[in-house]
Each structure stands twice: as C-alpha cells, then as structure tokens.
N, CA, C and O atoms as a DFTB+ gen file, in Angstrom:
532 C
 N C O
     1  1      49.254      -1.697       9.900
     2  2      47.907      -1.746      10.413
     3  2      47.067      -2.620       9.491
     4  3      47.124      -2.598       8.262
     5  1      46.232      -3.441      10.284
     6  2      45.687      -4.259       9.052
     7  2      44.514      -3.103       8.556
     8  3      44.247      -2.001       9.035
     9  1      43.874      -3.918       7.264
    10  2      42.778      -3.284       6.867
    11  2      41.690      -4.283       7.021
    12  3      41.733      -5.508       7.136
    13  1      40.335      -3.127       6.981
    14  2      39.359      -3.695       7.515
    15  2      38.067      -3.750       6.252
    16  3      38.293      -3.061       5.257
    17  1      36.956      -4.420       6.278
    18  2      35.993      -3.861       5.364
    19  2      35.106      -3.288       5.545
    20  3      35.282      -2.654       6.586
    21  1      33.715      -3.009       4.938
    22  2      32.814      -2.532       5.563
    23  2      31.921      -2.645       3.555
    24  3      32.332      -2.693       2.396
    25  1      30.714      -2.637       4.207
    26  2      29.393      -2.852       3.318
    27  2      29.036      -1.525       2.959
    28  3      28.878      -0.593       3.748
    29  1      28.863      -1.479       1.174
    30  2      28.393      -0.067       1.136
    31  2      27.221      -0.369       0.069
    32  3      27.284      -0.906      -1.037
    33  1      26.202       0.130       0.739
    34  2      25.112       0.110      -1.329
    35  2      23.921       0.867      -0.953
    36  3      23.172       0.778       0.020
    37  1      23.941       1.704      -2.065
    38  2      23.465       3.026      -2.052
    39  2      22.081       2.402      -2.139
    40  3      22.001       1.174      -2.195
    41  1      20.855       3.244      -2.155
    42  2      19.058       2.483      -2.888
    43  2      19.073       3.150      -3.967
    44  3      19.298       4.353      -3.838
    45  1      18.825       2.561      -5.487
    46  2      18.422       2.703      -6.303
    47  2      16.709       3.630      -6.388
    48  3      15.629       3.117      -6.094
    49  1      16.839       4.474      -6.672
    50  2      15.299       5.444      -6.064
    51  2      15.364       6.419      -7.364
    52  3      15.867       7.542      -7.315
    53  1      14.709       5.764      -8.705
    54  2      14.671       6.117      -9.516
    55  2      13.143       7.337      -8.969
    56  3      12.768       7.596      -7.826
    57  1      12.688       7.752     -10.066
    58  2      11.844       8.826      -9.879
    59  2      10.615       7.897     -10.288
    60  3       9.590       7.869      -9.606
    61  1      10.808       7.017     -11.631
    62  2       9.351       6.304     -11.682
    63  2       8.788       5.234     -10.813
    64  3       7.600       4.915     -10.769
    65  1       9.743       4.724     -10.139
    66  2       9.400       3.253      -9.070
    67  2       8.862       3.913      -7.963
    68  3       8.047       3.344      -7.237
    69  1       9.407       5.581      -7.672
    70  2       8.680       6.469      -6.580
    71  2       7.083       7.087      -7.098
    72  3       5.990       7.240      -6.552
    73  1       7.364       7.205      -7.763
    74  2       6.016       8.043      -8.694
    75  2       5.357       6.304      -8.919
    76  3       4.270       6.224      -8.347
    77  1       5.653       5.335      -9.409
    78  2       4.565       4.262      -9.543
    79  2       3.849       3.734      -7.731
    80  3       2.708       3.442      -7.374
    81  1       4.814       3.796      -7.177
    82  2       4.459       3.185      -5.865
    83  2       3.565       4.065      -4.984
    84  3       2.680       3.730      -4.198
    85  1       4.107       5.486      -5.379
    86  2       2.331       6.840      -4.868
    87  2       1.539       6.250      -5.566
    88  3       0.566       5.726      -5.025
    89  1       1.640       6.201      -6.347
    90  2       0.272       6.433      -7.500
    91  2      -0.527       5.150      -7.577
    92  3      -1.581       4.974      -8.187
    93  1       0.198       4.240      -6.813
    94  2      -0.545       3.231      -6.611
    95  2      -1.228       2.755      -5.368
    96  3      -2.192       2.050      -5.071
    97  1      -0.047       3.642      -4.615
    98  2      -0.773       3.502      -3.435
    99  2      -2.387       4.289      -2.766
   100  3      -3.244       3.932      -1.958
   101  1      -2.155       5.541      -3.659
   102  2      -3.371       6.284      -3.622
   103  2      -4.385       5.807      -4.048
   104  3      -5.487       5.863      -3.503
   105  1      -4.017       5.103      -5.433
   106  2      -5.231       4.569      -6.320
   107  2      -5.941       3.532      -5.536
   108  3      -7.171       3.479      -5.558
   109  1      -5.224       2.704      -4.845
   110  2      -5.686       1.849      -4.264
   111  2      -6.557       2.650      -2.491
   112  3      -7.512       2.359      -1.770
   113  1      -5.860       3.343      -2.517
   114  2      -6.616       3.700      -0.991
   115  2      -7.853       4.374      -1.591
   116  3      -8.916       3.989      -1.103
   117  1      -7.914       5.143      -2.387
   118  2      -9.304       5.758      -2.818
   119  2     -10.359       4.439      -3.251
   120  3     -11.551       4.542      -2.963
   121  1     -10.071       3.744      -3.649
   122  2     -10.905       2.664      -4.111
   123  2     -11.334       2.215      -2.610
   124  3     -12.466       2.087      -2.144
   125  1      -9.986       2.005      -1.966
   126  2     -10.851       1.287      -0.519
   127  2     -11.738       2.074       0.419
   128  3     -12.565       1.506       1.132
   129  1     -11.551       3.469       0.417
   130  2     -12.669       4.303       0.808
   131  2     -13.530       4.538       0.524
   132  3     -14.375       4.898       1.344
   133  1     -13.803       4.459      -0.883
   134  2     -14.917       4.586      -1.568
   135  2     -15.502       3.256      -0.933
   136  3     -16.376       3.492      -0.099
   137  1     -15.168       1.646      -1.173
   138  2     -15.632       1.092      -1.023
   139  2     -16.143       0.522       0.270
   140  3     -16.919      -0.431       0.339
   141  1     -15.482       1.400       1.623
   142  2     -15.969       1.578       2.506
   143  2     -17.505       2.302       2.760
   144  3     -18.378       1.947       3.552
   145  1     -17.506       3.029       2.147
   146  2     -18.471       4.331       2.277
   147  2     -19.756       3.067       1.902
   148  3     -20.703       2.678       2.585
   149  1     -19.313       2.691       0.597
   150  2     -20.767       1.678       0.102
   151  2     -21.406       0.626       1.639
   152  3     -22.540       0.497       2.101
   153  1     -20.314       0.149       1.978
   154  2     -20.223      -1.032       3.008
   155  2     -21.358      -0.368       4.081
   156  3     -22.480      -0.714       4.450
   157  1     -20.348       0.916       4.420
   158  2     -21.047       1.709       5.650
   159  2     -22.969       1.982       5.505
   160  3     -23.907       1.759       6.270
   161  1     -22.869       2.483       4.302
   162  2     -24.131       2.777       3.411
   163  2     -25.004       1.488       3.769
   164  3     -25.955       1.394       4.544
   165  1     -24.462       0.640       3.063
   166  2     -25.396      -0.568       3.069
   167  2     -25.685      -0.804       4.686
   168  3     -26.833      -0.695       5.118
   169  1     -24.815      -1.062       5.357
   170  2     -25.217      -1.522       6.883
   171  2     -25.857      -0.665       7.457
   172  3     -26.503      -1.046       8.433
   173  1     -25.933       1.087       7.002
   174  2     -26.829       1.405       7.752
   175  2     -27.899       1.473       7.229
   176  3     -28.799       1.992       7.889
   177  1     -28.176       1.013       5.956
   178  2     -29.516       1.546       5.016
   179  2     -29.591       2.703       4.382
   180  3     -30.714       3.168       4.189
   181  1     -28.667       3.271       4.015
   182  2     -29.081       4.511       3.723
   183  2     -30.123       4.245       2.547
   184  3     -30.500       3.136       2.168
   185  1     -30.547       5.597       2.000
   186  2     -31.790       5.801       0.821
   187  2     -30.772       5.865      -0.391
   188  3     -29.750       6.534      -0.538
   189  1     -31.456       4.858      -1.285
   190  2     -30.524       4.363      -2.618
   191  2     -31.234       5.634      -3.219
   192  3     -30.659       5.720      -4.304
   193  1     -31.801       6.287      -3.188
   194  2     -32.362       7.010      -4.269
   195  2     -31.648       8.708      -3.761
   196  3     -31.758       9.508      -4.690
   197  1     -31.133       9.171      -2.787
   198  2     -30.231       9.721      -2.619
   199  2     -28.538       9.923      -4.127
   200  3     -27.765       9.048      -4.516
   201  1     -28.623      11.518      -4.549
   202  2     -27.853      11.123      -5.117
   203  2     -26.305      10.742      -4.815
   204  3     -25.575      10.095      -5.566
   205  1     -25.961      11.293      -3.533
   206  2     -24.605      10.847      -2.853
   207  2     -24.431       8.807      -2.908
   208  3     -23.665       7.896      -3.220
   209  1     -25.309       9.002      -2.543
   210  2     -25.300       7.244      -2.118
   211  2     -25.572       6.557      -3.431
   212  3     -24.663       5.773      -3.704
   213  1     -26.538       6.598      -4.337
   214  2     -26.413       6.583      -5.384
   215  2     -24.835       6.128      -6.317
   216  3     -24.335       5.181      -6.924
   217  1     -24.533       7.596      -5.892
   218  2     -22.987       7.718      -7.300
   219  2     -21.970       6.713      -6.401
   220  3     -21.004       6.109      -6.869
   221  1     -22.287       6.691      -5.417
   222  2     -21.116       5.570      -4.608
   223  2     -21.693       3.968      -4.977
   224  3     -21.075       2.903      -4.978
   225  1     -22.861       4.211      -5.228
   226  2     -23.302       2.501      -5.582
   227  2     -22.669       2.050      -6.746
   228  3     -22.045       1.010      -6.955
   229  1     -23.009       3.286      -7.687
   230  2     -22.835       3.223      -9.205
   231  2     -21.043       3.323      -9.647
   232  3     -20.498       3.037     -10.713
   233  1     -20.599       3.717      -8.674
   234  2     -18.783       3.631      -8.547
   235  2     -18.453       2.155      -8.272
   236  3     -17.775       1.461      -9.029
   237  1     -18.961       1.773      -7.198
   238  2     -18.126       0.839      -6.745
   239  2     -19.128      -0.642      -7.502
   240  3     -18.568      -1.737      -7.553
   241  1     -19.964      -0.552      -7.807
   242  2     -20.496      -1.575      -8.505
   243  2     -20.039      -2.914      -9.462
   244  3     -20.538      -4.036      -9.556
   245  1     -18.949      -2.330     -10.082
   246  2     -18.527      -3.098     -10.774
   247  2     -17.167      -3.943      -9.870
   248  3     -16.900      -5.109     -10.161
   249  1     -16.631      -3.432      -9.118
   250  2     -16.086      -4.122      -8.258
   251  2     -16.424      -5.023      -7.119
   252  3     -15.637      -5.815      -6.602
   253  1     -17.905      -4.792      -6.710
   254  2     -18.574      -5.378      -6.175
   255  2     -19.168      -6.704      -6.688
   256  3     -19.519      -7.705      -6.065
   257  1     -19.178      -6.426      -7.983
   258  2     -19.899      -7.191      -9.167
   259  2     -19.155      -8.708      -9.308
   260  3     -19.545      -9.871      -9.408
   261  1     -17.712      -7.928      -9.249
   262  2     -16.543      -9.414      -9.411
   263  2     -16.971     -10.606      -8.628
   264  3     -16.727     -11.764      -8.964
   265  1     -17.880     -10.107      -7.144
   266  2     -17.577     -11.154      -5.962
   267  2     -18.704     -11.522      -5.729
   268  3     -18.864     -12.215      -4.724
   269  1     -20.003     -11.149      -6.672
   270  2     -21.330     -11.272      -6.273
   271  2     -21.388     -12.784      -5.786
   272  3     -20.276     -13.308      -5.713
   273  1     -22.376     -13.518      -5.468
   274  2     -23.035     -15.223      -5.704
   275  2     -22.080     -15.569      -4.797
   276  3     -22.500     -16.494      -4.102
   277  1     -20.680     -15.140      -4.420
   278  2     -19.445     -15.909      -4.108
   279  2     -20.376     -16.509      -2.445
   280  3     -20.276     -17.696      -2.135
   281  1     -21.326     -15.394      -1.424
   282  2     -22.367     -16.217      -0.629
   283  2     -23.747     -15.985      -1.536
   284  3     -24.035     -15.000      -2.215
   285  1     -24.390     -17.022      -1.360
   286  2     -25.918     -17.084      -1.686
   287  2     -26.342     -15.965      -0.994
   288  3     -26.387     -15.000      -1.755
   289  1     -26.655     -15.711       0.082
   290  2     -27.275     -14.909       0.904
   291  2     -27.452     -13.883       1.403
   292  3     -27.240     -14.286       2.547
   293  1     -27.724     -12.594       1.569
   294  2     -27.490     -11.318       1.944
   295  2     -28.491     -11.247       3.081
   296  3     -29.656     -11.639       3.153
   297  1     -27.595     -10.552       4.062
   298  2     -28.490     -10.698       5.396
   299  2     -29.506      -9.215       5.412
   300  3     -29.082      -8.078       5.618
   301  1     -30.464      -9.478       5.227
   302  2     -31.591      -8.594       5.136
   303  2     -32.124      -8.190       6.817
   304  3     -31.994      -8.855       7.845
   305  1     -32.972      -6.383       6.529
   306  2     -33.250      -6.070       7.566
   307  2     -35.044      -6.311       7.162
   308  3     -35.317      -6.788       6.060
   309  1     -35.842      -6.048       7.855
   310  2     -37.222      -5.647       7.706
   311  2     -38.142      -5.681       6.878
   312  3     -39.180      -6.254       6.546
   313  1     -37.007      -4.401       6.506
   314  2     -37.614      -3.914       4.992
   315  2     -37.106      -4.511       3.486
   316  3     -37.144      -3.992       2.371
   317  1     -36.608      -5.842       3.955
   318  2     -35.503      -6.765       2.770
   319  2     -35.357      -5.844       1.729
   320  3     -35.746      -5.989       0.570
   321  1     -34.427      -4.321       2.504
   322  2     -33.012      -3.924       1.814
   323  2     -31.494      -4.609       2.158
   324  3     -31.414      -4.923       3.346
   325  1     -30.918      -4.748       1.784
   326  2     -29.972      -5.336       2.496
   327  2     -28.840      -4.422       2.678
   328  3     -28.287      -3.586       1.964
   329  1     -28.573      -5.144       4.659
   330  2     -28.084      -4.356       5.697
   331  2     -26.724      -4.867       5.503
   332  3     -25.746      -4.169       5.769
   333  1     -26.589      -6.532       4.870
   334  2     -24.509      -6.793       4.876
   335  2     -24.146      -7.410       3.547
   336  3     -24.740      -8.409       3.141
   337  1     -23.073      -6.765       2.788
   338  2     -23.174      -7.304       1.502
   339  2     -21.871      -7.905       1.857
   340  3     -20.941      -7.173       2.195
   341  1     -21.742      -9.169       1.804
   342  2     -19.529     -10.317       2.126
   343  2     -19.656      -9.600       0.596
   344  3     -18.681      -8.868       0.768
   345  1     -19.933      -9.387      -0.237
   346  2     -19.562      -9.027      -1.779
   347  2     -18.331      -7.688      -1.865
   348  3     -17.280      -7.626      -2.503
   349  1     -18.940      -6.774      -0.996
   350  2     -18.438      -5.336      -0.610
   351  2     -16.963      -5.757       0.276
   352  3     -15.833      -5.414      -0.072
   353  1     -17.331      -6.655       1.602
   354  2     -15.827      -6.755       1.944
   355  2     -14.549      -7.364       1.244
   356  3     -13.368      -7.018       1.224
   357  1     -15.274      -8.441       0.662
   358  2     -14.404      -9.423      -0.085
   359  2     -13.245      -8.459      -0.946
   360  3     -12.018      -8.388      -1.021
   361  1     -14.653      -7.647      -1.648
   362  2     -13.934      -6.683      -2.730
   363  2     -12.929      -5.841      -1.887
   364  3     -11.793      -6.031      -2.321
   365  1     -12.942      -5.284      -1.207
   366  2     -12.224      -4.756      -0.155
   367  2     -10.904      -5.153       0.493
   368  3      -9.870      -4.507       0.665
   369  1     -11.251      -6.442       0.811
   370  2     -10.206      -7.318       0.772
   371  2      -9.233      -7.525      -0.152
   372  3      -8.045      -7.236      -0.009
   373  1      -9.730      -8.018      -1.083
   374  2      -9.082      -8.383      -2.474
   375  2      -8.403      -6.924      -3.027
   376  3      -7.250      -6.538      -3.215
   377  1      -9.558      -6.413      -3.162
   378  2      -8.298      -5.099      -2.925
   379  2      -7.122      -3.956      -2.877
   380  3      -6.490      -3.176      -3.589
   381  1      -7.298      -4.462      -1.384
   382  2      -6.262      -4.466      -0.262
   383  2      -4.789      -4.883      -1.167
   384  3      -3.977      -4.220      -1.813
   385  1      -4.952      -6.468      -0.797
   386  2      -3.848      -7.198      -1.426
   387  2      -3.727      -7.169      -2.783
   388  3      -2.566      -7.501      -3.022
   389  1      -4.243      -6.974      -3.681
   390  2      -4.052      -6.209      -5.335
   391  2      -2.891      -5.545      -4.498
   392  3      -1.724      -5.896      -4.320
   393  1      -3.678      -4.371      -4.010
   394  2      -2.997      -3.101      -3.801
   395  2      -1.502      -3.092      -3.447
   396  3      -0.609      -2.663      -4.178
   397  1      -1.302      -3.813      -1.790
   398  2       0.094      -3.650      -1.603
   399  2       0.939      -4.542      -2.443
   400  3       2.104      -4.157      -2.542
   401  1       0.569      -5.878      -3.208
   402  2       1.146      -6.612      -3.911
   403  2       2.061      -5.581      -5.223
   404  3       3.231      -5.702      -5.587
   405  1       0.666      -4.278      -5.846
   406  2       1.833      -4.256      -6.683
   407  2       2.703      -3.170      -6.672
   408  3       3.458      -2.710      -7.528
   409  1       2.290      -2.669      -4.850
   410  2       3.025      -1.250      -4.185
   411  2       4.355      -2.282      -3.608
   412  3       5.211      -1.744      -2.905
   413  1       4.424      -3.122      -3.795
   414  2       5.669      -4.262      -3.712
   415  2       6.793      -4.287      -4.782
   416  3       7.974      -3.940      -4.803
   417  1       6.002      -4.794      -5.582
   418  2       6.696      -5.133      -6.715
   419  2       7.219      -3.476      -7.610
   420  3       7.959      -3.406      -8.590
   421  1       6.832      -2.806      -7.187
   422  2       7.313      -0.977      -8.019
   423  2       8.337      -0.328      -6.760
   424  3       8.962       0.719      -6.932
   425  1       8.391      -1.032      -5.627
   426  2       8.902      -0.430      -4.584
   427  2      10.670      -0.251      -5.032
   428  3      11.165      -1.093      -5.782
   429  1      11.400       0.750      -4.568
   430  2      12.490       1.055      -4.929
   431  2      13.172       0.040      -4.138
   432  3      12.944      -0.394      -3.009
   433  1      14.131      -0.253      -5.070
   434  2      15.479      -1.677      -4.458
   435  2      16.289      -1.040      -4.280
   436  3      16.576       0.058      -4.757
   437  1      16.991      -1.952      -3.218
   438  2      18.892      -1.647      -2.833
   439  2      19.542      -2.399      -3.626
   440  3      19.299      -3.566      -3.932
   441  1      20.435      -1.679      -3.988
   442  2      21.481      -2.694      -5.036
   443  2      22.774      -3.167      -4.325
   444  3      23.186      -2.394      -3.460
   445  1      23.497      -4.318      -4.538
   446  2      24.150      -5.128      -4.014
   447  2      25.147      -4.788      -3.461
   448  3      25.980      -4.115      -4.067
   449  1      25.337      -5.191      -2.069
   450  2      26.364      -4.475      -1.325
   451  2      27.824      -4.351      -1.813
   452  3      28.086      -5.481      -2.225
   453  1      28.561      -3.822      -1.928
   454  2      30.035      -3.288      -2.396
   455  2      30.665      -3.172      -0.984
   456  3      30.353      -2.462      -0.029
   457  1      31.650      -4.089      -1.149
   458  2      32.442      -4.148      -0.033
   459  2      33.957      -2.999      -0.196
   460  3      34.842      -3.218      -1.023
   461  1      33.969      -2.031       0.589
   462  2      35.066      -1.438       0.673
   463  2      36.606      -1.226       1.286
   464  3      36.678      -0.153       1.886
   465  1      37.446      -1.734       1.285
   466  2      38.487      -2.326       2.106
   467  2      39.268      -0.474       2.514
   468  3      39.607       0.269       1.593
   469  1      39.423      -0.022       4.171
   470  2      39.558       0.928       4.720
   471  2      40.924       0.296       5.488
   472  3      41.125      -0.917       5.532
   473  1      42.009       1.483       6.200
   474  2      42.680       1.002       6.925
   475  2      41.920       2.331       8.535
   476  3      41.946       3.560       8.480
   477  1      41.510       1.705       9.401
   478  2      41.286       2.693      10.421
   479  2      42.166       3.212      11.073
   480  3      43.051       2.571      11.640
   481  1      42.025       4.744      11.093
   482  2      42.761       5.680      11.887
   483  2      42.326       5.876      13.310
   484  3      41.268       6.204      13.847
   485  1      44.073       5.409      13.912
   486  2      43.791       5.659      15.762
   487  2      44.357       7.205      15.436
   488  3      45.205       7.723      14.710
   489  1      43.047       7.743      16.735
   490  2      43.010       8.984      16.648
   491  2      44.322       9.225      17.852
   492  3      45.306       9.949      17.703
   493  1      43.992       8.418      18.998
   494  2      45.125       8.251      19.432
   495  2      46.333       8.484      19.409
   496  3      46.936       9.099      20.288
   497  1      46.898       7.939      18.231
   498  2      48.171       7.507      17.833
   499  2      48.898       9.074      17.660
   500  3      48.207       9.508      16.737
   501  1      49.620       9.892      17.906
   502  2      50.230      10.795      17.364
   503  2      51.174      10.793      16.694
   504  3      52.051      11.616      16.958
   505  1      51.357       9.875      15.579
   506  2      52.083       9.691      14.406
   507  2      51.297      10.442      13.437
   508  3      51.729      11.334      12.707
   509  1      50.443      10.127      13.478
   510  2      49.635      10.960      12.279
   511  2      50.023      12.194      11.191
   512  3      51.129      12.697      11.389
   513  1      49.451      12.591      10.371
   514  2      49.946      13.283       9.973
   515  2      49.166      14.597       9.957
   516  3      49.507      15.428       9.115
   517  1      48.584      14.763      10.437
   518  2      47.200      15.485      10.836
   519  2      47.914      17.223      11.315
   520  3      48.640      16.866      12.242
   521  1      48.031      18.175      11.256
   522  2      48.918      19.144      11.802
   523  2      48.069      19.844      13.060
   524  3      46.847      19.978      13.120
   525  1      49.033      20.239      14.015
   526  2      48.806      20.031      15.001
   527  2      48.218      21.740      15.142
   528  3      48.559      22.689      14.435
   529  1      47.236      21.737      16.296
   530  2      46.997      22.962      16.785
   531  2      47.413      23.740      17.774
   532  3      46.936      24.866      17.916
C-alpha cells in the first residue's frame, strides 16, 4: 500500500502572547470609548463644568492634544463652544490602528507545518488485523 502524507502543526499559545493580546486589546477599547464619550460630549455640547464631562475631558486630553492644529478650524455652534473636534476622531482613529497593530504583532503563531508520512487503512479490506466481533 503506498503511503500517504498529511500536514500537522500544532499553535504555539503561550499564556503571555494570550494575556498580552487581552490586555491590549482592552486597553485599547477603553481608550476608544472613553474617547468616544468626549466626541459624543462635544457634538452635543454638553456643560464642561459638569463633573462627569469634565473628568472625560481631562482623560482624554492629552490624546487629543497629539492631533490638535492638525485642522485650523473647529466647527462652532452659537454659542462658539465647539460642536466637532477632527482632533477627537483622528485620535480615535489613530488609535484604532495603534491598537490592532500591536494586538497583531503579540497574536499567538502557528508553527511550521510537519509533514507526517501515514499508510491508510481500508476499512474494507478484511485482512486486517482488527479482531472480529
């Protein structure tokens, strides 16, 4: 009977490449919610002097901070508070791709296939050696 091969390779799924790739992935989603909340905030106006809205300004600020000037302009309502900050999405954006880039690079690998050489059994065949019932 000839023999045949077949591909075998287990995933390498250490405990820290699992534990880095949560922990990054969370870190990063909390940042983007938070920095949603600001976005939301701003477009609807909320009251900066509120302390909820407040501690979300004062959180996400410095990330906001990275992308300031990047437009001249902030589109103002009325009361020239401003209703759209591109600073807030950008950051958001940017991110984003931080984020899955380095939920990429920690992600658990497959290691290289190992080829295994088998001879297949016809079930068929009653030569076997199989004892009979």
């Amino acid at each position: 009977m000839e023999k045949k091969a077949i591909s075998v390779g287990a995933p390498i799924t250490t405990e820290g490449s699992v534990f880095l790739s949560r922990f990054f992935g969370a870190l990063f989603s909390l940042v983007e919610v938070i920095l949603a909340f600001r976005l939301v905030f701003k477009i609807l106006g909320a009251d900066p002097t509120n302390v909820f809205v407040k501690s979300i300004y004062a959180v996400t600020q410095f990330f906001v901070s990275l992308f300031d000037g990047i437009f001249p302009v902030t589109i103002t309502t009325i009361d020239a508070l401003p209703l759209f900050e591109p600073a807030t999405l950008i950051a958001m954006l940017v991110t984003g791709a931080v984020g899955l880039i380095l939920m990429g690079l920690v992600r658990p690998r497959k290691t290289r296939p190992e080829w295994i050489e088998y001879t297949p059994i016809d079930l068929a065949d009653k030569s076997t050696d199989f004892p009979a019932k």
